[in-house]
mmJSON file of the N, C-alpha and C atoms, coordinates in Angstrom:
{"data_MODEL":{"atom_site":{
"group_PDB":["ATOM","ATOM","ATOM","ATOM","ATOM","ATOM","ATOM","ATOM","ATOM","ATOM","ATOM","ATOM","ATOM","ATOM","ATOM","ATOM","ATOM","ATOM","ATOM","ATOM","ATOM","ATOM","ATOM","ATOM","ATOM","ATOM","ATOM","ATOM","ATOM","ATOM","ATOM","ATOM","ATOM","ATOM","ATOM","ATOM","ATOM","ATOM","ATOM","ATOM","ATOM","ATOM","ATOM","ATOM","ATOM","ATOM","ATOM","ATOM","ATOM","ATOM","ATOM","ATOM","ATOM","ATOM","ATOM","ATOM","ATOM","ATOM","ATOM","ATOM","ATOM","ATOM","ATOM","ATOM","ATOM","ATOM","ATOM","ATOM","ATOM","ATOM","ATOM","ATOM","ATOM","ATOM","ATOM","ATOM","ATOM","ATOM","ATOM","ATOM","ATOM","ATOM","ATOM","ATOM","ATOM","ATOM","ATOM","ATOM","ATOM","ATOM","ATOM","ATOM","ATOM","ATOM","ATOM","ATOM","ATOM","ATOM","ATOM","ATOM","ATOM","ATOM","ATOM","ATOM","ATOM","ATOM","ATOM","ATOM","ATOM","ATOM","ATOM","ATOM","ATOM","ATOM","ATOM","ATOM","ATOM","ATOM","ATOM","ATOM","ATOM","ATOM","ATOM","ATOM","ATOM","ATOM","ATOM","ATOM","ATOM","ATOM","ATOM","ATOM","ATOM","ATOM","ATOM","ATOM","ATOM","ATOM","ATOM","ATOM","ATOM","ATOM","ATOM","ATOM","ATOM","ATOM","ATOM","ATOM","ATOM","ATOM","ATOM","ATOM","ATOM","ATOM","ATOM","ATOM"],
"id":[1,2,3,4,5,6,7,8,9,10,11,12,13,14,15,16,17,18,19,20,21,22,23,24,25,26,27,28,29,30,31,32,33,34,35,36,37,38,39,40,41,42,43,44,45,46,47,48,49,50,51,52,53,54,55,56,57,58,59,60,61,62,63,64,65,66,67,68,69,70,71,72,73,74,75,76,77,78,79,80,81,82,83,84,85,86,87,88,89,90,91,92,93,94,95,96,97,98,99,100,101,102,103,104,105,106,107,108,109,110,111,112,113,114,115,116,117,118,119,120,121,122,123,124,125,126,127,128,129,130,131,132,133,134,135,136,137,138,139,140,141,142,143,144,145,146,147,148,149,150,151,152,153,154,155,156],
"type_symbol":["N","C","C","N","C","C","N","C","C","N","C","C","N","C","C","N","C","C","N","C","C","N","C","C","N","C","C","N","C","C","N","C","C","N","C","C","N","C","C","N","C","C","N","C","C","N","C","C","N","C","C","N","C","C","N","C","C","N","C","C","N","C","C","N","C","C","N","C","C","N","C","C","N","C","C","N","C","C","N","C","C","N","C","C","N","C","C","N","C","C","N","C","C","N","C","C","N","C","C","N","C","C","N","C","C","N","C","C","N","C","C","N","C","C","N","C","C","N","C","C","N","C","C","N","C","C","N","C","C","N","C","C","N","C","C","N","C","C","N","C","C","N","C","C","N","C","C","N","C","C","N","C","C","N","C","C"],
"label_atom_id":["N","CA","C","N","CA","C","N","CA","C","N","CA","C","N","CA","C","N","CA","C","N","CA","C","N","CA","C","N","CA","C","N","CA","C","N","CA","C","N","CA","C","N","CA","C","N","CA","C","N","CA","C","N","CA","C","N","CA","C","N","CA","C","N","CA","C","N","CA","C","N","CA","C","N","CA","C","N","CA","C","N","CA","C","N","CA","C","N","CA","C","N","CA","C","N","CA","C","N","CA","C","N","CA","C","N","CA","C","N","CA","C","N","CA","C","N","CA","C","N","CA","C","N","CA","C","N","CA","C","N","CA","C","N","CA","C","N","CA","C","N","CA","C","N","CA","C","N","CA","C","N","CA","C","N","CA","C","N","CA","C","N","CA","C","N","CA","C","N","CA","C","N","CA","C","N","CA","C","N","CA","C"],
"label_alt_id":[null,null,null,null,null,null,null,null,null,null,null,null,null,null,null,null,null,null,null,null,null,null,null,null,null,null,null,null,null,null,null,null,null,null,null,null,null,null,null,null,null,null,null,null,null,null,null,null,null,null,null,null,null,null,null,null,null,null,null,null,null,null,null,null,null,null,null,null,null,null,null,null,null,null,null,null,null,null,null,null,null,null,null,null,null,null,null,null,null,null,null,null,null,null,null,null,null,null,null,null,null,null,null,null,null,null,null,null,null,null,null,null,null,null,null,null,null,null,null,null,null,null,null,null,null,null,null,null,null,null,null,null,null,null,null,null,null,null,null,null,null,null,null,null,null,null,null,null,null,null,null,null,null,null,null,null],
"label_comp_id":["UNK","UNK","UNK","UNK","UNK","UNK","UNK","UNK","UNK","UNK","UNK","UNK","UNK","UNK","UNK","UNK","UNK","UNK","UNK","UNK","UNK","UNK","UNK","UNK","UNK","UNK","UNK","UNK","UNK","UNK","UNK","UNK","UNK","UNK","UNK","UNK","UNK","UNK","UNK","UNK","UNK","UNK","UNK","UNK","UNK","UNK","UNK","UNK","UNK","UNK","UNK","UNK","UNK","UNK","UNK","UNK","UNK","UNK","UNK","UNK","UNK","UNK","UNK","UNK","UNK","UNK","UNK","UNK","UNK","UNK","UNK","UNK","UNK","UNK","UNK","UNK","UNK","UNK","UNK","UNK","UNK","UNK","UNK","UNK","UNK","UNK","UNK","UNK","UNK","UNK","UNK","UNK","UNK","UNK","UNK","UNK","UNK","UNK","UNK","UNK","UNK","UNK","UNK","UNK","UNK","UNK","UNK","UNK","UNK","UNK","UNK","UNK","UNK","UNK","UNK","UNK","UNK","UNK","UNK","UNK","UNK","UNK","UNK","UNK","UNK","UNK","UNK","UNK","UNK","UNK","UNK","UNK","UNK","UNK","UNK","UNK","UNK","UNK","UNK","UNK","UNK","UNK","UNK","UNK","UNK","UNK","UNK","UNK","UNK","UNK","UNK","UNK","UNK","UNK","UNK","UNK"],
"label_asym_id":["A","A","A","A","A","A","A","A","A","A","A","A","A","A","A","A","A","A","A","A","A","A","A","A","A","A","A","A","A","A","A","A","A","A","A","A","A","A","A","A","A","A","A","A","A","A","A","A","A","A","A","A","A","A","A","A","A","A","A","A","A","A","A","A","A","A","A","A","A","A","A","A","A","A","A","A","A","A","A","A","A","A","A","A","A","A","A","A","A","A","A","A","A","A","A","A","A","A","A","A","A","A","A","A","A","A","A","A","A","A","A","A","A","A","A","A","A","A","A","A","A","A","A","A","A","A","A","A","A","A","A","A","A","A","A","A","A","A","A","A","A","A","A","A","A","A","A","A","A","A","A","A","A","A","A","A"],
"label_entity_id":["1","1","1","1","1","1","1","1","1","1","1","1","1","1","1","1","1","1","1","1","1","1","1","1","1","1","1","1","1","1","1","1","1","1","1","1","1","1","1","1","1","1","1","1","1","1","1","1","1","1","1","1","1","1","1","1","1","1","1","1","1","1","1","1","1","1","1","1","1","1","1","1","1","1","1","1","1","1","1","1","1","1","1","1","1","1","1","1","1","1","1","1","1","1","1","1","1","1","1","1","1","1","1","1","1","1","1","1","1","1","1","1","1","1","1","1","1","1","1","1","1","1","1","1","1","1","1","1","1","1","1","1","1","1","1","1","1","1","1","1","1","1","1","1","1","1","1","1","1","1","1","1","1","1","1","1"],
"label_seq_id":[1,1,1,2,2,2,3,3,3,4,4,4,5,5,5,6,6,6,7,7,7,8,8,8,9,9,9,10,10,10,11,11,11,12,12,12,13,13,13,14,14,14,15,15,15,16,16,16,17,17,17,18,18,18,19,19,19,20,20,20,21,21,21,22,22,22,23,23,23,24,24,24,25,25,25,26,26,26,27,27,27,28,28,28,29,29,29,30,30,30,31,31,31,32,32,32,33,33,33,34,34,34,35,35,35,36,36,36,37,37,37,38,38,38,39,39,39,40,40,40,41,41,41,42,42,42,43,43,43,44,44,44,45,45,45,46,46,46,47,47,47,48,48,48,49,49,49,50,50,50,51,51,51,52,52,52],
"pdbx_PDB_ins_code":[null,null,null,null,null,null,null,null,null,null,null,null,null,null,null,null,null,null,null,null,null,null,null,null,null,null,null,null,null,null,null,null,null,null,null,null,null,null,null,null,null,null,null,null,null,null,null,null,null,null,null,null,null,null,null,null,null,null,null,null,null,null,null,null,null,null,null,null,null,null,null,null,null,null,null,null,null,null,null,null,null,null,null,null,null,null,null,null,null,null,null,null,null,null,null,null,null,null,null,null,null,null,null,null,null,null,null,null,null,null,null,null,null,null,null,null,null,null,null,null,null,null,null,null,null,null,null,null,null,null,null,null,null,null,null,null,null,null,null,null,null,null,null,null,null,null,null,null,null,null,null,null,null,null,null,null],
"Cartn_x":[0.835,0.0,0.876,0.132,1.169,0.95,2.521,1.785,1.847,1.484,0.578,1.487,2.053,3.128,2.108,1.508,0.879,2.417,1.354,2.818,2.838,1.761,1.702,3.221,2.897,3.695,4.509,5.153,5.492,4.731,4.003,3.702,3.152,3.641,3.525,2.517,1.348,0.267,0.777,1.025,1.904,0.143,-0.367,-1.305,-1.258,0.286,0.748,0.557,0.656,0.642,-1.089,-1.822,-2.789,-2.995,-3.744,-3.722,-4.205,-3.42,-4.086,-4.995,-3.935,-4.894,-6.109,-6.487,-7.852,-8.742,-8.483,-8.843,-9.09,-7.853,-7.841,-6.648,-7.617,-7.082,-5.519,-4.685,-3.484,-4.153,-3.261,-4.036,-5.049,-5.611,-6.179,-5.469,-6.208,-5.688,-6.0,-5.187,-5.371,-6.778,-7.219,-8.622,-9.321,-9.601,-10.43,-10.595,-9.8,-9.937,-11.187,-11.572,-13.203,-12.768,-13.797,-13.994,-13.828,-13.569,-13.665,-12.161,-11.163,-10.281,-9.529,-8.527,-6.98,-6.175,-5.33,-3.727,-3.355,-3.181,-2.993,-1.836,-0.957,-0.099,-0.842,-0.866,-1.261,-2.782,-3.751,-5.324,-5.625,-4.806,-5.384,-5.92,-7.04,-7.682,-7.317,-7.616,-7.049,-6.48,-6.936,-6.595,-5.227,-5.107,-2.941,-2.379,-2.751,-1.8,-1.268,-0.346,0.042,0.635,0.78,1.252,2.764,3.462,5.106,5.484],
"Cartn_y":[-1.192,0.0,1.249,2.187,3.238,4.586,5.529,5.998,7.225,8.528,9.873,10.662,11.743,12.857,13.881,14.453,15.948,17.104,17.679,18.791,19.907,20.328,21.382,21.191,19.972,19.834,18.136,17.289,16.463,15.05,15.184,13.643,12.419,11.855,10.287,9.186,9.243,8.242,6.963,6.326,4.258,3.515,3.168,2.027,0.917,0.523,-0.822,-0.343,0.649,1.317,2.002,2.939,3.521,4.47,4.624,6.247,5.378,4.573,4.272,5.069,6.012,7.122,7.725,7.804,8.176,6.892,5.809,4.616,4.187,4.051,3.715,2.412,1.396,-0.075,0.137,-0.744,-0.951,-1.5,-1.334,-1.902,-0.884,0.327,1.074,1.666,1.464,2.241,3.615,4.567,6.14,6.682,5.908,5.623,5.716,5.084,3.978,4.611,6.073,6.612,7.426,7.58,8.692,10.046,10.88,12.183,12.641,12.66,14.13,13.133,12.586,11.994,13.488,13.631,14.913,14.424,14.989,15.249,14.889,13.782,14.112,15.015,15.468,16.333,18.055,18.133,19.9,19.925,19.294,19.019,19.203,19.344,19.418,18.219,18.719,17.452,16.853,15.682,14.482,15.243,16.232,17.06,17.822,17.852,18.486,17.734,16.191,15.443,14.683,14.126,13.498,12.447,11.748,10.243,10.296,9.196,9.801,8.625],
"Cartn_z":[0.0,0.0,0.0,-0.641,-0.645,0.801,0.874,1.686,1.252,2.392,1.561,2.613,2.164,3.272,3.139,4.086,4.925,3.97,3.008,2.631,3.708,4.368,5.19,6.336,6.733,8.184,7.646,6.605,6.733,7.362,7.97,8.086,6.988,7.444,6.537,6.855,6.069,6.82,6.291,6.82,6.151,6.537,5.746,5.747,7.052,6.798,7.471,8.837,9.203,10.442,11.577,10.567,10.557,11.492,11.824,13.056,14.052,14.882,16.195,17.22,17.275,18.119,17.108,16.196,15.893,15.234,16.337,15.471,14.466,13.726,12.236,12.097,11.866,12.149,11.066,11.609,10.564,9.46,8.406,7.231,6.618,6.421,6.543,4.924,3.815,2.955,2.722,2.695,2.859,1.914,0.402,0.365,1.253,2.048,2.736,3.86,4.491,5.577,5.539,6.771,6.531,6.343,5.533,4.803,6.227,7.274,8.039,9.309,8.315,8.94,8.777,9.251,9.534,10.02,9.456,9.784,11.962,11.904,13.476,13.711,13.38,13.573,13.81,12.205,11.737,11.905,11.281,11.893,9.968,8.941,7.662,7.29,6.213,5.831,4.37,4.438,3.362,2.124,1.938,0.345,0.559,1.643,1.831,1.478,1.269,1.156,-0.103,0.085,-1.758,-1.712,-2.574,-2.759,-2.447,-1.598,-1.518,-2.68],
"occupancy":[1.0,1.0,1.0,1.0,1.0,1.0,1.0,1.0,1.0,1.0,1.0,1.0,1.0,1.0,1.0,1.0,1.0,1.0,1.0,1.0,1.0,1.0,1.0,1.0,1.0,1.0,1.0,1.0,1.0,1.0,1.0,1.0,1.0,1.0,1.0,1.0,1.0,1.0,1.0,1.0,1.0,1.0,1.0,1.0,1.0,1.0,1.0,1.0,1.0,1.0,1.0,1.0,1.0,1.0,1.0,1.0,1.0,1.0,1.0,1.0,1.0,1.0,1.0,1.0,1.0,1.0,1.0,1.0,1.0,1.0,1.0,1.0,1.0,1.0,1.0,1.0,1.0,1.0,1.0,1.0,1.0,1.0,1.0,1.0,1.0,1.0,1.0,1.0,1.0,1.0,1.0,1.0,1.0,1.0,1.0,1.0,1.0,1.0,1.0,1.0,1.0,1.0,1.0,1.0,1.0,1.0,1.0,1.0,1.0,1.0,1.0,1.0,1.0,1.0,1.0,1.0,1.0,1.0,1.0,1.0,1.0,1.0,1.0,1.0,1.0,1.0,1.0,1.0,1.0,1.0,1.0,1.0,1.0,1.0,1.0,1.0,1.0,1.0,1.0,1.0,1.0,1.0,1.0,1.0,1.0,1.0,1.0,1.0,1.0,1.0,1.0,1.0,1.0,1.0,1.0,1.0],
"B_iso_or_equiv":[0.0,0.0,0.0,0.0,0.0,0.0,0.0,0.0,0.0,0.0,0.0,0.0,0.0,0.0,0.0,0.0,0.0,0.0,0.0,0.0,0.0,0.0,0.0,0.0,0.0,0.0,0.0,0.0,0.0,0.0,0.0,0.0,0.0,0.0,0.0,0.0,0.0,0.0,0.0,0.0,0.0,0.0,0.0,0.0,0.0,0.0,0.0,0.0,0.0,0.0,0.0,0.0,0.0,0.0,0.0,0.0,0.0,0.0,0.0,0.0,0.0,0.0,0.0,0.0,0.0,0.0,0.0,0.0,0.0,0.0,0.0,0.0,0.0,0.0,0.0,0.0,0.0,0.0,0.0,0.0,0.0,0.0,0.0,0.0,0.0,0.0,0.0,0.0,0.0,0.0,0.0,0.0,0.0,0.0,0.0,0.0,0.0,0.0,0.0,0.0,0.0,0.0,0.0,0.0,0.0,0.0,0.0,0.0,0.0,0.0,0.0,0.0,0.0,0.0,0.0,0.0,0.0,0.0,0.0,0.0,0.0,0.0,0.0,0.0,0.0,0.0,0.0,0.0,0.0,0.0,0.0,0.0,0.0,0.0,0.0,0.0,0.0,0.0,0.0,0.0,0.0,0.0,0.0,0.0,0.0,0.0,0.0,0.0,0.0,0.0,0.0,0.0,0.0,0.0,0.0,0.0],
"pdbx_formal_charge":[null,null,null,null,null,null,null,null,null,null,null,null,null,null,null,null,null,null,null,null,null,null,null,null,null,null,null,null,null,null,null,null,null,null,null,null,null,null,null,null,null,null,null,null,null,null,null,null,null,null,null,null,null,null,null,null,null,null,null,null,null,null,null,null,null,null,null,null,null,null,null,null,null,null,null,null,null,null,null,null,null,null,null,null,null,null,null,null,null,null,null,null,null,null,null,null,null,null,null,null,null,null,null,null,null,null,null,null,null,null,null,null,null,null,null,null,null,null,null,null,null,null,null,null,null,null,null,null,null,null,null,null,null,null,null,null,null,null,null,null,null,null,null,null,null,null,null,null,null,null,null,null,null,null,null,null],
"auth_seq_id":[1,1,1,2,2,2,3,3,3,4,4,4,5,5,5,6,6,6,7,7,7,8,8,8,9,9,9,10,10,10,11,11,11,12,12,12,13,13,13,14,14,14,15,15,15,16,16,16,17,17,17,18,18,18,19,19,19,20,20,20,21,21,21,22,22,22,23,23,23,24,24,24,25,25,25,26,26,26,27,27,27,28,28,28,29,29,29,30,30,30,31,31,31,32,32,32,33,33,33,34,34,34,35,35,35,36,36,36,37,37,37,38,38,38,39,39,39,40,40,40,41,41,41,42,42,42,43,43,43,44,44,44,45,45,45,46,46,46,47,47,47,48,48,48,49,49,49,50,50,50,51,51,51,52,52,52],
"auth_comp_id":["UNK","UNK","UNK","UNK","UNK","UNK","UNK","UNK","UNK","UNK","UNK","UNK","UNK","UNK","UNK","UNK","UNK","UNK","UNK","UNK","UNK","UNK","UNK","UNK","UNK","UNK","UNK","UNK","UNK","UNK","UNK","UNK","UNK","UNK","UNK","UNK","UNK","UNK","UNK","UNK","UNK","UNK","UNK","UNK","UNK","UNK","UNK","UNK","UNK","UNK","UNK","UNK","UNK","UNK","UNK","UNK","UNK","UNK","UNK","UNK","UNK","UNK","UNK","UNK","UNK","UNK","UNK","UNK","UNK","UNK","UNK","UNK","UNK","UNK","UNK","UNK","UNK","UNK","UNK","UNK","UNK","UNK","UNK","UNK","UNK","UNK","UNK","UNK","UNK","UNK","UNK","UNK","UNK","UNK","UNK","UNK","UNK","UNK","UNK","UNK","UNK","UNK","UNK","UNK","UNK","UNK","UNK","UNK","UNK","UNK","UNK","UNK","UNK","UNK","UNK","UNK","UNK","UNK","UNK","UNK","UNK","UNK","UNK","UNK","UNK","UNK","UNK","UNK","UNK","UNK","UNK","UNK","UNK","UNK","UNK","UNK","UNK","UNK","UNK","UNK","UNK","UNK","UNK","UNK","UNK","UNK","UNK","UNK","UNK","UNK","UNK","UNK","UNK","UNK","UNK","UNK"],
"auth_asym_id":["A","A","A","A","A","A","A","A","A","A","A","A","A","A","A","A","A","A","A","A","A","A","A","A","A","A","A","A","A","A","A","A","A","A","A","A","A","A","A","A","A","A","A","A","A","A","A","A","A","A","A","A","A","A","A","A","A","A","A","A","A","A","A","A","A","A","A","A","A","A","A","A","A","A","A","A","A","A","A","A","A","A","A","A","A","A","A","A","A","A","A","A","A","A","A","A","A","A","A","A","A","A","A","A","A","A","A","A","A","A","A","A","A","A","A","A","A","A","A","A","A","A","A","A","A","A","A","A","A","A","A","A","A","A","A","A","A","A","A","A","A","A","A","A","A","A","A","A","A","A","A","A","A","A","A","A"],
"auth_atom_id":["N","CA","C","N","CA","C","N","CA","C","N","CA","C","N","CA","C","N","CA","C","N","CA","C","N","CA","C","N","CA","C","N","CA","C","N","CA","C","N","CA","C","N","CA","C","N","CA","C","N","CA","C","N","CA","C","N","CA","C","N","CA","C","N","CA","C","N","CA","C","N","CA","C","N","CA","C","N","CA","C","N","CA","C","N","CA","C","N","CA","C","N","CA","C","N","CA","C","N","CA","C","N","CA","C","N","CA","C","N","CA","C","N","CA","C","N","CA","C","N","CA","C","N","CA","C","N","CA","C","N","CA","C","N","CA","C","N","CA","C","N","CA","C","N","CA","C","N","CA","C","N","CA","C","N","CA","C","N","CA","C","N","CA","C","N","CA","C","N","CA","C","N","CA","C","N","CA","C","N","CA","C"],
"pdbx_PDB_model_num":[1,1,1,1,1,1,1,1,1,1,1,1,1,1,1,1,1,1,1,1,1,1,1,1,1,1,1,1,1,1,1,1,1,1,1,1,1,1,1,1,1,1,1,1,1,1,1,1,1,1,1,1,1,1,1,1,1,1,1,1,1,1,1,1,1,1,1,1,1,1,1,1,1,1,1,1,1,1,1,1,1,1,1,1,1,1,1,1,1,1,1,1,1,1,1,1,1,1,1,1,1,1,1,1,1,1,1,1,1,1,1,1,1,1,1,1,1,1,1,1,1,1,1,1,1,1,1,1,1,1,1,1,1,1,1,1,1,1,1,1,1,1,1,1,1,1,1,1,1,1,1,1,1,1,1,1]
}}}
């Protein structure tokens, strides 16, 4: 799975990993996350981000 870097602030969402803290099971393709998911870092939403 691929993963997606936050351009605002750098972060890297990895699939294999997922947002534990906003319960988002590992395995979680960056697809597949919900429309009102964000950036746990900066708080931007899914559209800051880009394919690394």
């Amino acid at each position: 799975m691929k993963k997606y870097v936050c351009e605002p602030c750098g972060y890297v969402y990895d699939p294999e990993v997922g947002d534990p803290d906003a319960g988002i099971a590992a395995g979680t393709a960056f697809e597949d996350l919900p429309e009102d998911w964000v950036c746990p870092l900066c708080g931007v939403d899914k559209s800051a981000f880009v394919e690394e």
